[in-house]
N, C-alpha and C positions, 0 to 999 in steps of 0.2 A: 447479547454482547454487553460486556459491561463499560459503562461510561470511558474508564481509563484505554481500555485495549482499545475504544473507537477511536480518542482520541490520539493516540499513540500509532493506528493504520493512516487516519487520514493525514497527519504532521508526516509519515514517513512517505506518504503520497504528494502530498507538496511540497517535501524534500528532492523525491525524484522529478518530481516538472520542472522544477525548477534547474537542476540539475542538466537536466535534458536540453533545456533552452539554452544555459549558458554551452552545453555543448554544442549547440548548432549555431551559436552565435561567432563562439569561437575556434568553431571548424575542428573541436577534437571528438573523432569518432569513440572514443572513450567515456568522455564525458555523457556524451547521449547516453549508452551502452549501461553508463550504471545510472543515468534516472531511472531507463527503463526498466532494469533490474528491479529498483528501488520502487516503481506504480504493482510492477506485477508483484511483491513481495505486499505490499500492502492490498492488491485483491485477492490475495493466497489467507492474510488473514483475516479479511471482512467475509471470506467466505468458510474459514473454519468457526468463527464464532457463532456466522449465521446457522451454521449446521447445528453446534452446540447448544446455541437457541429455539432450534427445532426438535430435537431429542430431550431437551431438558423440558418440553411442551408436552410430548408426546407422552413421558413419563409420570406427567400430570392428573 
């Protein structure tokens, strides 16, 4: 996984906590709705890269 994509899943992973919290702080079921959106989108890409980091090993 390259440096930039890591950085660019985890910011969008503590875009959606963040997110999440301010929705449950301020009671809108929306807000929660897209942090979580916004964690599982960032494990959708730590784990496409991790795969790509596993195929680009195997081809090694």
């Amino acid at each position: 996984m390259s440096l930039e994509d890591r950085a660019k899943a985890v910011a969008k992973n503590i875009e959606g906590k963040a997110q999440e919290i301010v929705g449950n702080i301020t009671g809108d079921p929306e807000d929660k709705a897209e942090g979580q959106a916004k964690q599982a989108e960032s494990q959708v890409r730590h784990t496409v890269e991790n795969v790509k980091d596993e195929v680009k090993k195997g081809l090694e």
